[in-house]
TORPA-4810 file (N, C-alpha, C, O; in nm, 3 decimals):
<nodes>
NODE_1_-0.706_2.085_0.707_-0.592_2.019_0.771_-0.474_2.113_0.767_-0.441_2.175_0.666_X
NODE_2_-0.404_2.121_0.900_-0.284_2.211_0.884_-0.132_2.124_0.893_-0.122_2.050_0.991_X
NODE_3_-0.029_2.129_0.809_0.092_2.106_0.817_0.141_2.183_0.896_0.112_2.302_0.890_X
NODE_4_0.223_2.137_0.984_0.286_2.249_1.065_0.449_2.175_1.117_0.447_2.081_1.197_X
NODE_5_0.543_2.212_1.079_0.693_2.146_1.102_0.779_2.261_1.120_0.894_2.275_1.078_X
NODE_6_0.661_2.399_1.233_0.780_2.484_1.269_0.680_2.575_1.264_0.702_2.670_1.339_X
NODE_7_0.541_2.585_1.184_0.438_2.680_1.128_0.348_2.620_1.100_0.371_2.541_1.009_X
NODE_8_0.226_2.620_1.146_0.127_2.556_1.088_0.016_2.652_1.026_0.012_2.772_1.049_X
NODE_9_-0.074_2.586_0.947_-0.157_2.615_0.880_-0.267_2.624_0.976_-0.380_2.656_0.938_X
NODE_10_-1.003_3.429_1.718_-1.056_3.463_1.839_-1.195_3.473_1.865_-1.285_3.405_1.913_X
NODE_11_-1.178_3.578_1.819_-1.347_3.597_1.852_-1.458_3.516_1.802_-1.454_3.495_1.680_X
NODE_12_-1.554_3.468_1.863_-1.623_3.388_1.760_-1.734_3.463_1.702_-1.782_3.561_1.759_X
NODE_13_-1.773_3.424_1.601_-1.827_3.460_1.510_-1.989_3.367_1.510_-2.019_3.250_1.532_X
NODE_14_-2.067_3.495_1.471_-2.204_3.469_1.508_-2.241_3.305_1.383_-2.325_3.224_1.421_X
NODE_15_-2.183_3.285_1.273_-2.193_3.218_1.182_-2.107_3.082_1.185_-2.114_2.987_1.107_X
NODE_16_-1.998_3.105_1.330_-1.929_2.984_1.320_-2.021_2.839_1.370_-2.132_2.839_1.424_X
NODE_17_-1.959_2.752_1.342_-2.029_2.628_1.338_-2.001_2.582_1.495_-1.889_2.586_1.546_X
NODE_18_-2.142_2.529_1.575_-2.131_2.482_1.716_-2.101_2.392_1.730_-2.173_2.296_1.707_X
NODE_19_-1.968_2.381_1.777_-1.899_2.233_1.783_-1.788_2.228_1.923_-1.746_2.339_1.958_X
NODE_20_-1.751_2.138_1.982_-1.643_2.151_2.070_-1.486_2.137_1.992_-1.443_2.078_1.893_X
NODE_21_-1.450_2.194_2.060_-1.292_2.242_1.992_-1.185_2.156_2.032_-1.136_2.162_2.145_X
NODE_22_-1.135_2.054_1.920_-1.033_1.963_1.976_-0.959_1.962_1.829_-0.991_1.928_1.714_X
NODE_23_-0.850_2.016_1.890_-0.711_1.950_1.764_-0.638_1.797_1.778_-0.571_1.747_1.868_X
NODE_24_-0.681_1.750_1.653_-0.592_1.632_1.676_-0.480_1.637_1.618_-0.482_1.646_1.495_X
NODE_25_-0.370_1.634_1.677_-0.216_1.653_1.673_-0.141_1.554_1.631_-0.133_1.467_1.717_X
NODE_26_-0.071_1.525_1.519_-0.008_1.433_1.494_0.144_1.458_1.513_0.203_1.537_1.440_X
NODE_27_0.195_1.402_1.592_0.343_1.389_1.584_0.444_1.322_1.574_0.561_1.358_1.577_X
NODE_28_0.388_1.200_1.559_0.502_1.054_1.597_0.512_1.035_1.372_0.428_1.044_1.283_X
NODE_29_0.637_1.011_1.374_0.688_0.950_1.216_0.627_0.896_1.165_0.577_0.926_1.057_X
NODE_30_0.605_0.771_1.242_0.488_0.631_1.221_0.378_0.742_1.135_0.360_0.767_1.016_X
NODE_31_0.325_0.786_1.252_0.148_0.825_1.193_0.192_0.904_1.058_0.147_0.847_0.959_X
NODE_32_0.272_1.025_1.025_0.295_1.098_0.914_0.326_0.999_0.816_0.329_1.026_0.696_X
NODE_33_0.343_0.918_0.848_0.401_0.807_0.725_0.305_0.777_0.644_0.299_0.774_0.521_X
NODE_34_0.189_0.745_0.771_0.065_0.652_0.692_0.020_0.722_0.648_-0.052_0.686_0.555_X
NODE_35_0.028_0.884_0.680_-0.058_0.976_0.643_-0.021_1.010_0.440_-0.094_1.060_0.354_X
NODE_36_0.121_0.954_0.435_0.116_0.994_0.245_0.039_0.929_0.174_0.081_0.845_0.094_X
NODE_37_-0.092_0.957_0.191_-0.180_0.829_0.054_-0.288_0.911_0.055_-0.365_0.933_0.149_X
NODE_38_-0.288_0.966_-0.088_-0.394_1.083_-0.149_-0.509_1.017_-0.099_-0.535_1.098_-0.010_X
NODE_39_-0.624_0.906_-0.087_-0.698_0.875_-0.053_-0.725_0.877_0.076_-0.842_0.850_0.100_X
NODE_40_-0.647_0.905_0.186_-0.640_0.887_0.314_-0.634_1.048_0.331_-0.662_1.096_0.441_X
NODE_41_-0.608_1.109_0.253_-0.567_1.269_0.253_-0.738_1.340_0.252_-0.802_1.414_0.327_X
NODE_42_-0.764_1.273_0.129_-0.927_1.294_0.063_-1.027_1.309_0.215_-1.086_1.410_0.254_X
NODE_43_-1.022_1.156_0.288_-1.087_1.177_0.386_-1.071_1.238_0.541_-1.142_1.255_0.640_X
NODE_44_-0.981_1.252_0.514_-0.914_1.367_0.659_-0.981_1.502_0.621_-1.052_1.571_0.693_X
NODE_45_-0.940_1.526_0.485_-1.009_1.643_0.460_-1.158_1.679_0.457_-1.196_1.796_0.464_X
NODE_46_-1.251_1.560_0.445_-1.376_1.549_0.410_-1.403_1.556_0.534_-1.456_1.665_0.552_X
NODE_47_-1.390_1.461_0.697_-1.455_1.481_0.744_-1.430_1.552_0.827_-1.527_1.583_0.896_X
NODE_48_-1.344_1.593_0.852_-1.278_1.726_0.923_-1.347_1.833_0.858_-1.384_1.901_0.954_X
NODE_49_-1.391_1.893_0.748_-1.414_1.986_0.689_-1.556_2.031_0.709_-1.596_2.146_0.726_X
NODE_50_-1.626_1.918_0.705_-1.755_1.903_0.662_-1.815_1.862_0.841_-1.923_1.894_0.890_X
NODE_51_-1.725_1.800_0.895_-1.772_1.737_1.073_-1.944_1.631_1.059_-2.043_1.621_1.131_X
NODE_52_-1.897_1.561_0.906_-2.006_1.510_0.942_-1.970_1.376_0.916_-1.864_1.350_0.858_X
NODE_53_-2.071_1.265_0.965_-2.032_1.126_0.943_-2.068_1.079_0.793_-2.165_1.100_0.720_X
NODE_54_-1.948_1.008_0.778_-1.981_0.908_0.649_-1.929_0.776_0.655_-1.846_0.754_0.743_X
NODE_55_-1.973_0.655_0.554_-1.976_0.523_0.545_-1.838_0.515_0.486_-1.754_0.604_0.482_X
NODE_56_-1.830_0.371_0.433_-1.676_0.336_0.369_-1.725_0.356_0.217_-1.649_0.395_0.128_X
NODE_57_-1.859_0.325_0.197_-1.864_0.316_0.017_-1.899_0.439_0.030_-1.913_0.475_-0.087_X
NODE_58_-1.930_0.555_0.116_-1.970_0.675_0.104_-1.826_0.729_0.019_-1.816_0.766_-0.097_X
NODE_59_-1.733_0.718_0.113_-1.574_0.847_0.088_-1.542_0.712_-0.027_-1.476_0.783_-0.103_X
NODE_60_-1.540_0.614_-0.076_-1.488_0.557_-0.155_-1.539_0.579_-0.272_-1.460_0.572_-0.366_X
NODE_61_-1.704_0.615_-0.309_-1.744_0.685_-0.400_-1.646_0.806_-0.474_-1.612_0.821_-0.591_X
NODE_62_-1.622_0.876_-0.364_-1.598_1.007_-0.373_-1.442_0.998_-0.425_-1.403_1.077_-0.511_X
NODE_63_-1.320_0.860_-0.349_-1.230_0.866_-0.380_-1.188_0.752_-0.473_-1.069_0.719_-0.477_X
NODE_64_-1.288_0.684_-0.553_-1.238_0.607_-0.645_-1.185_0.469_-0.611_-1.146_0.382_-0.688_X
NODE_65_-1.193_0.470_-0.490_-1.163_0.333_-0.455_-1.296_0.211_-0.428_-1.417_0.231_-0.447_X
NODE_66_-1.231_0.089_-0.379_-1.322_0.036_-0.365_-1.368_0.006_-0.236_-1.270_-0.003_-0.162_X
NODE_67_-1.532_-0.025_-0.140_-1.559_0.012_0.013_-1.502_-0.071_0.048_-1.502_-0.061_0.171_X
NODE_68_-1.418_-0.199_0.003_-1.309_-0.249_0.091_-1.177_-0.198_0.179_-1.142_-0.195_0.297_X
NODE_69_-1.117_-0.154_0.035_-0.996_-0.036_0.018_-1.000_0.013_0.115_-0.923_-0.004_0.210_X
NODE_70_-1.133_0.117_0.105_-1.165_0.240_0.202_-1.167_0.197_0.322_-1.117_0.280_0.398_X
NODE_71_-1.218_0.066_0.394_-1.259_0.052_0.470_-1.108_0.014_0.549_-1.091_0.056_0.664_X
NODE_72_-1.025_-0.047_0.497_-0.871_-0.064_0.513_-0.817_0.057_0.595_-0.784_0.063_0.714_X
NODE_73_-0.818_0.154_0.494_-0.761_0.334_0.518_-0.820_0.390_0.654_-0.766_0.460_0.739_X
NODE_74_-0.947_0.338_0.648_-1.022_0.444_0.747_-0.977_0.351_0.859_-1.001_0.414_0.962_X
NODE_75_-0.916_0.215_0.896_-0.930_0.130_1.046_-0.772_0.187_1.052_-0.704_0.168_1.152_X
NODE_76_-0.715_0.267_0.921_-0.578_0.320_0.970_-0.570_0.412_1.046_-0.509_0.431_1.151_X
NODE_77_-0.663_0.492_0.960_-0.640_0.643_1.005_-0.700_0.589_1.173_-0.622_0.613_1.266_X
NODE_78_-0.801_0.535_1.201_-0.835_0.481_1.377_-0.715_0.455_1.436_-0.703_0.496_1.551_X
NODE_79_-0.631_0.401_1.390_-0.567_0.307_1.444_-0.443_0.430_1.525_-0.381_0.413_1.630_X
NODE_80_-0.438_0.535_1.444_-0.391_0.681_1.492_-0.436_0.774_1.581_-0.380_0.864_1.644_X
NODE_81_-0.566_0.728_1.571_-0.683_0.872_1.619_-0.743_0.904_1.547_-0.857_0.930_1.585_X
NODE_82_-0.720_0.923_1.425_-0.749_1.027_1.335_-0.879_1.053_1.329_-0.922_1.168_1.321_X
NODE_83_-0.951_0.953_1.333_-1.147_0.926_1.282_-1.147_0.804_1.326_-1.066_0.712_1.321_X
NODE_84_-1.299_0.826_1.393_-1.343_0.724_1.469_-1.466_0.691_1.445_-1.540_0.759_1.374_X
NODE_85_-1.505_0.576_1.507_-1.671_0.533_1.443_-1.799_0.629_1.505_-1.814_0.680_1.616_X
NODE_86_-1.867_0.629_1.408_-1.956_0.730_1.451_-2.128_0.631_1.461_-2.158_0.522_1.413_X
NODE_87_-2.218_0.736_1.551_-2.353_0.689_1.546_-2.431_0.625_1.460_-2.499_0.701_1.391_X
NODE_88_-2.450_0.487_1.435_-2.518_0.478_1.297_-2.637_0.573_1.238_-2.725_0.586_1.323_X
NODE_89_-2.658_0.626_1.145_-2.825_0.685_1.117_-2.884_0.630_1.028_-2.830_0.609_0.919_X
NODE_90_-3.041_0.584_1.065_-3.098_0.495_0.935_-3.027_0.363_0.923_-3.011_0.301_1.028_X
NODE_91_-2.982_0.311_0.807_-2.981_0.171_0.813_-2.839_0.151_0.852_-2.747_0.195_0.783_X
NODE_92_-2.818_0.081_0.972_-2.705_0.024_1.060_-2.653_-0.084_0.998_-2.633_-0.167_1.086_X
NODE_93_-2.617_-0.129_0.884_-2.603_-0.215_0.862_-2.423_-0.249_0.799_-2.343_-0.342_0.797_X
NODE_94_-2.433_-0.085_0.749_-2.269_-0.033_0.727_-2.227_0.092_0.872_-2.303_0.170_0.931_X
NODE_95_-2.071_0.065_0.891_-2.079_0.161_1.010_-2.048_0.271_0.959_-1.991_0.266_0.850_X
NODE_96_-2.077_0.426_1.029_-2.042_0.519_0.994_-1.896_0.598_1.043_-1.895_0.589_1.166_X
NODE_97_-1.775_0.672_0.997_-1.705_0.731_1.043_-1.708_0.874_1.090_-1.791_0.938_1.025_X
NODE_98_-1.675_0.911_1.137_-1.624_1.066_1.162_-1.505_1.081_1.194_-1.422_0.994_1.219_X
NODE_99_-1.488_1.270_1.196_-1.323_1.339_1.246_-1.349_1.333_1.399_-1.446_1.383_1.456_X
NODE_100_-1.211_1.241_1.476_-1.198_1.259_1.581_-1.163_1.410_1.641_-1.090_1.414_1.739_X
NODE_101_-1.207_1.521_1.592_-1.196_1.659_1.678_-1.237_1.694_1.546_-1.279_1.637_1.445_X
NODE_102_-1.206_1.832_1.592_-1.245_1.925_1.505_-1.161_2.034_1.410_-1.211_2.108_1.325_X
NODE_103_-1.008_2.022_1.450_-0.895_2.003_1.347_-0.810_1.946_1.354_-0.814_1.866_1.447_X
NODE_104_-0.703_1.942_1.284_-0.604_1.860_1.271_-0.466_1.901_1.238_-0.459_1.990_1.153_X
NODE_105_-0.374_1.863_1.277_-0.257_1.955_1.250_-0.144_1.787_1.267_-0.149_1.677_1.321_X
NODE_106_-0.034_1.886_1.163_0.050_1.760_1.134_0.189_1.856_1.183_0.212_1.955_1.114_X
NODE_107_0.279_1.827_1.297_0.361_1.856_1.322_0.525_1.769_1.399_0.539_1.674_1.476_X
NODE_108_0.627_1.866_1.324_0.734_1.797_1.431_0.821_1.866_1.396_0.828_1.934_1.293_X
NODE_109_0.959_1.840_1.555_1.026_1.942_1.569_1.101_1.990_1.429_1.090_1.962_1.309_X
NODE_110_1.191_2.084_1.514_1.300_2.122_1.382_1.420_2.045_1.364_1.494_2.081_1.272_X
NODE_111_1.464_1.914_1.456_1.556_1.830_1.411_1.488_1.675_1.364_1.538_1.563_1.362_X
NODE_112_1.388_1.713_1.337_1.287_1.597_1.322_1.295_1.548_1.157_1.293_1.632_1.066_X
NODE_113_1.302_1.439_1.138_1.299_1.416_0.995_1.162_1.474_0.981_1.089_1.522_1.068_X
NODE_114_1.137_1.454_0.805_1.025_1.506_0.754_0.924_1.428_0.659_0.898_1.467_0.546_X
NODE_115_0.883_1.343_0.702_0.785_1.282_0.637_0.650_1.307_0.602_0.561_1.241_0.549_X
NODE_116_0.662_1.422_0.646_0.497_1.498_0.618_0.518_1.620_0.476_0.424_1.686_0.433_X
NODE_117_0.688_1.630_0.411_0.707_1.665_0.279_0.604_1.590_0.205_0.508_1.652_0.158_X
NODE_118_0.614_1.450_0.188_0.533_1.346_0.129_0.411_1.406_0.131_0.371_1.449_0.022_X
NODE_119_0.318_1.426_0.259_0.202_1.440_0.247_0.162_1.626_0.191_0.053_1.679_0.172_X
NODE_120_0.272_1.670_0.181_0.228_1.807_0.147_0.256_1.817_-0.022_0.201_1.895_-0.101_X
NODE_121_0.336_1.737_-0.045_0.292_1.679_-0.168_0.190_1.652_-0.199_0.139_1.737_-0.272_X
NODE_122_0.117_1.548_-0.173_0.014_1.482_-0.162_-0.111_1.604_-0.199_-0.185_1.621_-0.296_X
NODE_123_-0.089_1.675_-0.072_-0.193_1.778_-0.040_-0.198_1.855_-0.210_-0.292_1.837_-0.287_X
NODE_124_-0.092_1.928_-0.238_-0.041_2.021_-0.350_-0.117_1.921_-0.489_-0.143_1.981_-0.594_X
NODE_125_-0.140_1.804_-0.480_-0.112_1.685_-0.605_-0.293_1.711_-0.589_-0.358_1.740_-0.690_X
NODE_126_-0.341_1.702_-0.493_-0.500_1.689_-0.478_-0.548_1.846_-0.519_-0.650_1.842_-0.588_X
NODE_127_-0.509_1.957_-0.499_-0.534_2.058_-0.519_-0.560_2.056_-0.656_-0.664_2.033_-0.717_X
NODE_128_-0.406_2.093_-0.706_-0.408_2.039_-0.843_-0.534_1.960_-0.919_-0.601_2.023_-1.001_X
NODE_129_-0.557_1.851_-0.897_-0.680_1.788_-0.935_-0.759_1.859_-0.928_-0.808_1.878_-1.039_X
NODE_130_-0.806_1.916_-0.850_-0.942_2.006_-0.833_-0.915_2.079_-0.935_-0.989_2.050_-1.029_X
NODE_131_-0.851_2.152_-0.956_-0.789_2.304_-1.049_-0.878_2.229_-1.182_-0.996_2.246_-1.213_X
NODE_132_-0.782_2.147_-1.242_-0.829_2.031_-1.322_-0.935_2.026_-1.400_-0.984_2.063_-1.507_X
NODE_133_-0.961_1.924_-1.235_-1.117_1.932_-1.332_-1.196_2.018_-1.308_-1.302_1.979_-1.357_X
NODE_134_-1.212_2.118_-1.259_-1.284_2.249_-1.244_-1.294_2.281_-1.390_-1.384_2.270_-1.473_X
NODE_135_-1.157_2.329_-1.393_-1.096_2.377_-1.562_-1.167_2.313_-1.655_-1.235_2.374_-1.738_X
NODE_136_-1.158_2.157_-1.650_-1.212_2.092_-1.798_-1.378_2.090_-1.762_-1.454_2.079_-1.859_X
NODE_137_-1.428_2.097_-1.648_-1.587_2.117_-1.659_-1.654_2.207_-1.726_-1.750_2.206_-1.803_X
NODE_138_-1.532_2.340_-1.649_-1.625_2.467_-1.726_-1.561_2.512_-1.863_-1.610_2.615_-1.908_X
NODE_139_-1.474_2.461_-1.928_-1.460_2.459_-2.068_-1.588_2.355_-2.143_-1.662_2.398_-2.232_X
NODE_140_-1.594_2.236_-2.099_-1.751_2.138_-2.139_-1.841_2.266_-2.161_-1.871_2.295_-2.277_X
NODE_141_-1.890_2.352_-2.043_-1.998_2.391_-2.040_-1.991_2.506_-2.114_-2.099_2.542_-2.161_X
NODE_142_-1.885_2.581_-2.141_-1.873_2.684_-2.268_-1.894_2.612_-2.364_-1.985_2.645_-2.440_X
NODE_143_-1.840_2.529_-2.384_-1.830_2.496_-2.527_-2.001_2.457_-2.594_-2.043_2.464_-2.710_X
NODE_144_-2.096_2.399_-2.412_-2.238_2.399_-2.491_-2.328_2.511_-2.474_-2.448_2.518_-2.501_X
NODE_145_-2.220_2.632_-2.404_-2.318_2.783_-2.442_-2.373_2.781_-2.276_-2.416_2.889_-2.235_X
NODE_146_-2.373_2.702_-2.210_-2.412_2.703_-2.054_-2.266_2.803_-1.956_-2.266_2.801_-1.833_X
NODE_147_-2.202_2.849_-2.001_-2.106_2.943_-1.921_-2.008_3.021_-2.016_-1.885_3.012_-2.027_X
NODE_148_-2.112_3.113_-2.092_-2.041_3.220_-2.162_-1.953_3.312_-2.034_-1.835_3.320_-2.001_X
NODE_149_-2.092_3.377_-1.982_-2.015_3.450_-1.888_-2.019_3.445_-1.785_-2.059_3.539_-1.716_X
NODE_150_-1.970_3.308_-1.730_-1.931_3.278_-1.631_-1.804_3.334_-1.531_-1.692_3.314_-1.578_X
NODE_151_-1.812_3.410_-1.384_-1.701_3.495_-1.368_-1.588_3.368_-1.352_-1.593_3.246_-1.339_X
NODE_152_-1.524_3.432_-1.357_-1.366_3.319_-1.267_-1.391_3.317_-1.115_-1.412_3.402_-1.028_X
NODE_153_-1.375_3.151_-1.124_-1.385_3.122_-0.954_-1.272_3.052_-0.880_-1.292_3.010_-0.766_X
NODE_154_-1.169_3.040_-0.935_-1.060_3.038_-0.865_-0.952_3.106_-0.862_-0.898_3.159_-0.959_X
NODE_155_-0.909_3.108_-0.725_-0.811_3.232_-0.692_-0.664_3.162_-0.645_-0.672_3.066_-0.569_X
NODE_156_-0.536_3.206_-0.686_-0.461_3.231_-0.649_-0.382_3.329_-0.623_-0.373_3.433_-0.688_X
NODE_157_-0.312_3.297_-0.514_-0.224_3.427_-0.411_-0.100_3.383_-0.323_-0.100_3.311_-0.223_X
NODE_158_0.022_3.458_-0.397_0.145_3.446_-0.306_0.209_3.540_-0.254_0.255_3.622_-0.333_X
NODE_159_0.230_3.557_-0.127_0.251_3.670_-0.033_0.428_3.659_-0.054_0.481_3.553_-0.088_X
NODE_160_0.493_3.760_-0.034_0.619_3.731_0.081_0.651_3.866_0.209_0.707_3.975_0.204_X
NODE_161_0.591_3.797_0.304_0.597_3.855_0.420_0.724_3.890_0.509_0.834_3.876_0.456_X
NODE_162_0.718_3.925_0.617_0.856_3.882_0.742_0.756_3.891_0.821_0.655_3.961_0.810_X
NODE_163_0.794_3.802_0.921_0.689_3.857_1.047_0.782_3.768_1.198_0.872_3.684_1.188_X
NODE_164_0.741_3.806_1.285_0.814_3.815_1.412_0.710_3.650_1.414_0.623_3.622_1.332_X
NODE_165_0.765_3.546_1.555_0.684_3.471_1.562_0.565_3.490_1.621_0.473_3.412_1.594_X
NODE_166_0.541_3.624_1.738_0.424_3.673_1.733_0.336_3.707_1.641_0.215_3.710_1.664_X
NODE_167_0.391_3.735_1.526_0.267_3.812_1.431_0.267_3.656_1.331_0.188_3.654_1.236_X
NODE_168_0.324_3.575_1.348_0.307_3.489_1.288_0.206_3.369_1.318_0.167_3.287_1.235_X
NODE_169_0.169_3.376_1.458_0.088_3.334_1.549_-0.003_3.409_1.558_-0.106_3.349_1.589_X
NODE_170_-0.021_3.555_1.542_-0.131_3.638_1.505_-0.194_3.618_1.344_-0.312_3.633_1.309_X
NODE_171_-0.090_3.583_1.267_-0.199_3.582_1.200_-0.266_3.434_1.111_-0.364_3.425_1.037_X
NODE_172_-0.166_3.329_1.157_-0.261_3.208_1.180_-0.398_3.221_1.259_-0.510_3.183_1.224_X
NODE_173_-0.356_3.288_1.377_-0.547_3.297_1.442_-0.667_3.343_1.382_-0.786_3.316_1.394_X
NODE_174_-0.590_3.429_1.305_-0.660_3.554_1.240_-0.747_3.469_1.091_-0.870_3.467_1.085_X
NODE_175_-0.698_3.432_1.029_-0.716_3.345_0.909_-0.834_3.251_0.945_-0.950_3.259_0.905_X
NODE_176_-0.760_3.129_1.058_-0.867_3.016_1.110_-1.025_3.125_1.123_-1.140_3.090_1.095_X
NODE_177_-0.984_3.239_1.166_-1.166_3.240_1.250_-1.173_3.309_1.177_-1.251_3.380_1.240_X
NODE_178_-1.150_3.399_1.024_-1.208_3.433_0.917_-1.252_3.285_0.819_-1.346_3.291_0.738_X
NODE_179_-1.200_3.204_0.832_-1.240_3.056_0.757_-1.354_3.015_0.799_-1.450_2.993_0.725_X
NODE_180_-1.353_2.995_0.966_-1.490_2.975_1.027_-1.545_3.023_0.994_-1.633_2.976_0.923_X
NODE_181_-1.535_3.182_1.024_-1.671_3.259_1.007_-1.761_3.248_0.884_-1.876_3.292_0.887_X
NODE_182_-1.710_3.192_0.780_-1.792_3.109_0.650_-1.827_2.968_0.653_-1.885_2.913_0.559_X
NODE_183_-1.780_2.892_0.796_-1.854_2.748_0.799_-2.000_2.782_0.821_-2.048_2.891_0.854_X
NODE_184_-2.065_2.664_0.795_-2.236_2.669_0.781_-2.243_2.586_0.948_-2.211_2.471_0.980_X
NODE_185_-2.295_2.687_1.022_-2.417_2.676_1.177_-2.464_2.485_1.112_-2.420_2.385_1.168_X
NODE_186_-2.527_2.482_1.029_-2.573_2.307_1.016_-2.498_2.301_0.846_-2.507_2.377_0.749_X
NODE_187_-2.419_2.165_0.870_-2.379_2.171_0.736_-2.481_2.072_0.653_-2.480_2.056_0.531_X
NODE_188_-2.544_2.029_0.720_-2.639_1.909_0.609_-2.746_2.032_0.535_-2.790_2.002_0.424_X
NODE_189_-2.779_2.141_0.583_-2.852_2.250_0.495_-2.748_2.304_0.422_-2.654_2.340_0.493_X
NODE_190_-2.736_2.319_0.316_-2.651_2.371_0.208_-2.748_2.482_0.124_-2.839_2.447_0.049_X
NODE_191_-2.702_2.649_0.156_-2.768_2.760_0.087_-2.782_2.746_0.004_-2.679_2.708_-0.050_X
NODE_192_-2.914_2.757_-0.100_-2.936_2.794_-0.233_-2.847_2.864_-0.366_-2.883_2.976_-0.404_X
NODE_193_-2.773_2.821_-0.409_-2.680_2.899_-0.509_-2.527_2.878_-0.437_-2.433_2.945_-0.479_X
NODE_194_-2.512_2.803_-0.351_-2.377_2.746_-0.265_-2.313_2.634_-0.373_-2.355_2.532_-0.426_X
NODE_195_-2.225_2.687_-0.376_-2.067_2.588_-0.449_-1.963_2.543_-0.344_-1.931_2.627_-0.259_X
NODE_196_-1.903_2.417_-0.338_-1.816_2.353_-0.264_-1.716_2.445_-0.279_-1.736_2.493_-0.391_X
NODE_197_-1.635_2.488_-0.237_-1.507_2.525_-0.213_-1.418_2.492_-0.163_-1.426_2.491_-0.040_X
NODE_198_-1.287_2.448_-0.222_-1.166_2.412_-0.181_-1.083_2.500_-0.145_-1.056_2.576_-0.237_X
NODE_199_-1.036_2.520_-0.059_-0.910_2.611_0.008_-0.809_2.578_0.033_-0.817_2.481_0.108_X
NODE_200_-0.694_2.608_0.008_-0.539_2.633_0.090_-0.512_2.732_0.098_-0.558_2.826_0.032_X
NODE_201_-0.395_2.737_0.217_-0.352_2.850_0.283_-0.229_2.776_0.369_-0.247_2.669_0.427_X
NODE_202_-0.097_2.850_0.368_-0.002_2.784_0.449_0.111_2.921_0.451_0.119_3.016_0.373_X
NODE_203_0.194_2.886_0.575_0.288_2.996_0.574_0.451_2.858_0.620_0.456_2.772_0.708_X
NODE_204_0.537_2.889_0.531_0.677_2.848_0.486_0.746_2.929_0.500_0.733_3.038_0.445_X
NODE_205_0.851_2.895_0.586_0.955_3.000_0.646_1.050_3.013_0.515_1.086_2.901_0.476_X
NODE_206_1.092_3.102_0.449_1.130_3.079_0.350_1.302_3.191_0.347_1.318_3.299_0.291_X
NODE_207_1.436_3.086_0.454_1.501_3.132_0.479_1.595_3.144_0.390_1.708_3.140_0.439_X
NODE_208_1.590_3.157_0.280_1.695_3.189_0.147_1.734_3.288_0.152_1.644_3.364_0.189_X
NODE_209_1.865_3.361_0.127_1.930_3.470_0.153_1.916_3.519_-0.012_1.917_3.416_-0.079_X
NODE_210_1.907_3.601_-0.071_1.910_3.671_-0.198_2.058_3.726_-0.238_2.123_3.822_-0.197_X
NODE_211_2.086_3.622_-0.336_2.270_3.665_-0.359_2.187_3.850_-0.411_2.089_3.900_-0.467_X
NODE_212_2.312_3.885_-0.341_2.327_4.013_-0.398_2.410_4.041_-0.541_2.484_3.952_-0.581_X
NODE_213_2.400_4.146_-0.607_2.452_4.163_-0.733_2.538_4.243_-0.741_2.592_4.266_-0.850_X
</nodes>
C-alpha cells in the first residue's frame, strides 16, 4: 500500500506476477478516515499483497478479531472500493474477498487536511509489531539452541536524498518493479526455504531548513 499526500510510495520483469494493472486511488476524507483501524490496514495489506482471495474468519484469524468484526471491516472497506467479493472455491458457504486492483495508493492534495497521518501511524504501529515478534521468536529459538547462528533478517535504512520531481517519479518507478520483480508468477506455490517478508519503503519531503551555526 502506498501513502501518497504529495509523494507516494517499467520494464517488466520475466518473474513479475500476471495480473492486470489497476490502482485503486483513494482520495475523498471520508474513505482515509475509515481507513485508521490497524485491522482494516492488516487486510488491505494482505490482499493486495498476496492478490489472493480470502474469507472473513480467514483475515480474522490472522487479525485477532472475531469473523463477525471482520466481516463488518471488510463490507467497509466495499463500501469504498477497496475489496470486493470474490469467486467462491470449494465450500460456498462463507463468501470470499479480494483486492479490488492490484495497488493501492492513499492520496490528497497539498491544502488538503490529513487524515491519512492516522493511518501512517497505523502503518508504522503494525510494522513495529512485526519487528516484535520476529525479535521475541527468534530469541525463543536461541534460547532452545534452534538459532545459534542464525543470520539477521531484518533490515533497516534511512536515506536523505534531494531529488527534482522527475527523479522523484523516477525513482518510485524504479523501486515498484524491483519489488515486483520478487513477486511469485503463482502465489499459492510458495518456494522451498521461502520466509514471508514484510516491507516498507516511503519517500517524505522533508522541508526543514538546518539552523546554521
Amino acid at each position: 500500500m502506498n501513502e501518497d499526500n504529495g509523494v507516494s510510495t517499467g520494464l517488466a520483469s520475466p518473474k513479475r506476477r500476471k495480473r492486470p494493472e489497476k490502482t485503486v486511488e483513494i482520495t475523498d476524507p471520508k474513505a482515509i478516515r475509515a481507513l485508521a483501524h490497524a485491522a482494516r490496514l492488516e487486510v488491505i495489506s494482505e490482499l493486495y499483497s498476496t492478490q489472493l482471495s480470502r474469507t472473513a474468519t480467514e483475515l480474522a484469524a490472522q487479525t485477532g478479531l472475531t469473523p463477525s468484526a471482520m466481516s463488518y471491516h471488510l463490507r467497509a472497506l466495499q463500501k469504498w472500493g477497496i475489496v470486493t467479493a470474490a469467486d467462491n472455491e470449494g465450500d460456498a458457504r462463507e463468501r470470499r474477498w479480494k483486492a479490488a486492483g492490484s495497488d493501492f495508493t492513499i492520496k490528497s492534495g497539498g491544502n488538503a487536511p490529513s487524515p491519512e497521518i492516522a493511518v501512517v501511524e497505523l502503518e508504522l504501529d503494525a510494522f513495529r509489531r512485526r519487528a516484535t515478534a520476529f525479535t521475541r521468536a527468534r530469541g525463543e529459538r536461541r534460547q532452545r539452541g534452534e538459532a545459534a547462528n542464525e543470520a539477521a533478517a531484518m533490515v533497516l535504512s534511512s536515506d536523505l536524498l534531494y531529488l527534482t520531481p522527475e527523479q522523484r517519479t523516477d525513482l518510485k518507478a524504479k523501486f515498484q518493479e524491483l519489488i515486483r520483480s520478487y513477486e511469485l508468477e503463482d502465489p499459492t506455490r510458495i518456494p522451498e526455504g521461502a520466509v514471508r517478508i514484510a516491507t516498507m519503503w516511503s519517500m517524505i519531503p522533508d522541508d526543514r531548513t538546518p539552523s546554521s551555526s
